[in-house]
C-alpha positions in Angstrom: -147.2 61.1 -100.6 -147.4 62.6 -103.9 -148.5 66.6 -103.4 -147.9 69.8 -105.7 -147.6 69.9 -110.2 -144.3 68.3 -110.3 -145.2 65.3 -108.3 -148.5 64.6 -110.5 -145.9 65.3 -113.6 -143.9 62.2 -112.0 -146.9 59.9 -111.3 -148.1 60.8 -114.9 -145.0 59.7 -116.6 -144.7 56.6 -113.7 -148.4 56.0 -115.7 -147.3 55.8 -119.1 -144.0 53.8 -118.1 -146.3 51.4 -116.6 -148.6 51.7 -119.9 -145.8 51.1 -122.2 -144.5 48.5 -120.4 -148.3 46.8 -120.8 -148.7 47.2 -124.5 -145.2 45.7 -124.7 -145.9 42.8 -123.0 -149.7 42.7 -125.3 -147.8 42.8 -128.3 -145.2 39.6 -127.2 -148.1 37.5 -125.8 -150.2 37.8 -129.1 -146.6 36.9 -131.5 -146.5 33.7 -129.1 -150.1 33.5 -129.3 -150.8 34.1 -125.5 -154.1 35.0 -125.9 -155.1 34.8 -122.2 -152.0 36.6 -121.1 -152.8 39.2 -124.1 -156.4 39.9 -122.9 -155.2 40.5 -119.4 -152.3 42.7 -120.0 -154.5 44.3 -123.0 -157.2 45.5 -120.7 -154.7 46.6 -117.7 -152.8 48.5 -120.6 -156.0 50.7 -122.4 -157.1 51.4 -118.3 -153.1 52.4 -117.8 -152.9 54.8 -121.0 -156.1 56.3 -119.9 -155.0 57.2 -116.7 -151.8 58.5 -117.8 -153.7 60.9 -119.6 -156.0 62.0 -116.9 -158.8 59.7 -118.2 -158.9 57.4 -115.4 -157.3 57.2 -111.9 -154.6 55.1 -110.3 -157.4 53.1 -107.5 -158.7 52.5 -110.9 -156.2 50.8 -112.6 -154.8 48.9 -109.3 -158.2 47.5 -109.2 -157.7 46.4 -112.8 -153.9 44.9 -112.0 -155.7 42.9 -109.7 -158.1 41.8 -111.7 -155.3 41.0 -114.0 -153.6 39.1 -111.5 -156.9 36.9 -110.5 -157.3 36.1 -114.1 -153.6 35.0 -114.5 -153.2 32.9 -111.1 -153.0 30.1 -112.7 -151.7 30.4 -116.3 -148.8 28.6 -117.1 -146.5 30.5 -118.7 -147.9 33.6 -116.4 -145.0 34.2 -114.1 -143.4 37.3 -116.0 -146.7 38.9 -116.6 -147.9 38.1 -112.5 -144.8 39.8 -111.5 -144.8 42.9 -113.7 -148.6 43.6 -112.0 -147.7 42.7 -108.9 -144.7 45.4 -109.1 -146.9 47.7 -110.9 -149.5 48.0 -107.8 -146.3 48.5 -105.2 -145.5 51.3 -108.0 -148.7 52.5 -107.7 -149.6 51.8 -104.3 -146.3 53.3 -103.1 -146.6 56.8 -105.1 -150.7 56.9 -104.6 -152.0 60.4 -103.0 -152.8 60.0 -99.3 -156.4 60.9 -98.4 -157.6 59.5 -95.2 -156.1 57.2 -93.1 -153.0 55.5 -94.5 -154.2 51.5 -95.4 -153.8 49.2 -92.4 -150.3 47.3 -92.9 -150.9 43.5 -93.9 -147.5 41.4 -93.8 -148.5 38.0 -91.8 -152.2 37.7 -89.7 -150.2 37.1 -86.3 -149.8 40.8 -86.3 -153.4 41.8 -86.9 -154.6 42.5 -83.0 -151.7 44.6 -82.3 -152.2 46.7 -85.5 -156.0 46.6 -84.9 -155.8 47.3 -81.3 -153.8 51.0 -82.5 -156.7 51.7 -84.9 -159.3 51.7 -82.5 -160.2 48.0 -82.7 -161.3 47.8 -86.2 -160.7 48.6 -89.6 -161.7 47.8 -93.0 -158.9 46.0 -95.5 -159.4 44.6 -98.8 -159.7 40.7 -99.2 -157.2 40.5 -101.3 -154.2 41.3 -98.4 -155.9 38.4 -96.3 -155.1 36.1 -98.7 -151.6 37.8 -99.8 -151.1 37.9 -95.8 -151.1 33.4 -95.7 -149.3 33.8 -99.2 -152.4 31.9 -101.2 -152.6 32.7 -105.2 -156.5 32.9 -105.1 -159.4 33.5 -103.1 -161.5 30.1 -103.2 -163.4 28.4 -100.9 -160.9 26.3 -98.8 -158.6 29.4 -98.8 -161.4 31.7 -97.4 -162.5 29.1 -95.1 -158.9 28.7 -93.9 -158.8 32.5 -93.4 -162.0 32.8 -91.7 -160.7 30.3 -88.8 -157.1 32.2 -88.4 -159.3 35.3 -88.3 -161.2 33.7 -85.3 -158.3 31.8 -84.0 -156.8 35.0 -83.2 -160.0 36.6 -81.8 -160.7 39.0 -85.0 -164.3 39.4 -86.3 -165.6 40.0 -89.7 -167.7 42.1 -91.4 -169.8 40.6 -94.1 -169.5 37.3 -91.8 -168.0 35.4 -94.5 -165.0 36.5 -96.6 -165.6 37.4 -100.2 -164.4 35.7 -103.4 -163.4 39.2 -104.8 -160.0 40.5 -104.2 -161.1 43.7 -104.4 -163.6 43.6 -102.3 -163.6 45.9 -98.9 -164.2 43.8 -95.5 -164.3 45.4 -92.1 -161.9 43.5 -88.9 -162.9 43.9 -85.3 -161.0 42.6 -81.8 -164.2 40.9 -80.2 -163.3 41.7 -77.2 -162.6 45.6 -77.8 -165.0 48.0 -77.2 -165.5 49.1 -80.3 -165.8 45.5 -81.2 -168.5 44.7 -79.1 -170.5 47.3 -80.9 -170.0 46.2 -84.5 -170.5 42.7 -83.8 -173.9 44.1 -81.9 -175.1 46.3 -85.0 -174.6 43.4 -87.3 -177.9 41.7 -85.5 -181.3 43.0 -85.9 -184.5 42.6 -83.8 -185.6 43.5 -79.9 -183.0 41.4 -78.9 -180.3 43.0 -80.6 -181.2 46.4 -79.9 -180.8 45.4 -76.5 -177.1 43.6 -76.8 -176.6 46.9 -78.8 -177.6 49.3 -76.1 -175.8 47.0 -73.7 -172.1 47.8 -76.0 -172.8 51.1 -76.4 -173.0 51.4 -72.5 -169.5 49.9 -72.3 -168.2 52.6 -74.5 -170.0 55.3 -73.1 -170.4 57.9 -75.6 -169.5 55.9 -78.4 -166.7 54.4 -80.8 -164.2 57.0 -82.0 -163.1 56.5 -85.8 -159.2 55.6 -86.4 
């Protein structure tokens, strides 16, 4: 948890690090004429020297990595570049100020309905740490697909119903059968019929779903 002057004076310089590390890698790509690589790091770099300067903040600039990252997948010649943004967003991620809950914990999918089943039966991760969870380099269609059915293999629900192509993108995960399950998957239908399925979850609960 980064708290208090001195600890935003160490993510700061942890910032420009990162920034200078960027604009070093810009400046090889475009001498070996690595224009792809170059655009990539180039934009991650500008977003990296802006935040170090206040200008911009770090969920910002991991967005950006990532973004980095997606546009690199399949480069060749990428490896050294994929791994300096992949370390960059566990510098950033593991230096980031805490607001909120802390991020639900993504290492392999077989874990999800313990770790959901502590949070209250649901919580919202990005799609990116689905696909980092099965250890796939992008998000297309067979590798959402292929998510979607472990997701239902192990009894998980999903909120939008289909998993988007964006890394970045936030997606809710519910046990079906917990209560606070049942009333998601409800309030996702609309129509008499719904309200009714809704009103019947919401009995099973009681007084209603407590948030993580």
């Amino acid at each position: 948890m980064v708290n208090g002057g001195g600890d935003r004076a160490a993510r700061r310089a942890l910032l420009a690090q990162i920034a200078e590390a960027a604009s070093a890698g810009v400046r090889h790509h475009l001498r070996r004429r690595d224009l792809l690589v170059a655009s990539a790091l180039q934009s991650f770099a500008a977003l990296a020297w802006a935040a170090a300067d206040g200008a911009a903040d770090g969920a910002a600039l991991r967005d950006e990595a990532e973004r980095a990252l997606d546009r690199l997948a399949r480069v060749r010649g990428a490896q050294t570049p994929r791994m300096f943004l992949a370390g960059a967003i566990e510098r950033l991620d593991a230096t980031a100020p805490r607001r909120g809950p802390t991020p639900l914990p993504l290492d392999r999918l077989e874990d999800l309905p313990s770790r959901l089943a502590a949070r209250g039966g649901f919580a919202s991760v990005r799609a990116g740490s689905l696909r980092d969870a099965v250890g796939a380099r992008r998000l297309d269609a067979a590798t959402r697909l292929h998510l979607e059915a472990l997701l239902d293999a192990h009894g998980i629900g999903l909120t939008p119903g289909e998993l988007p192509a964006d890394a970045r993108a936030w997606v809710r995960l519910h046990l079906r059968d917990h209560p606070a399950g049942l009333v998601l998957a409800a309030a996702e239908r609309v129509g008499p019929s719904a309200d009714v399925a809704l009103g019947l979850a919401l009995a099973v609960v009681g007084a209603g779903v407590a948030a993580p």
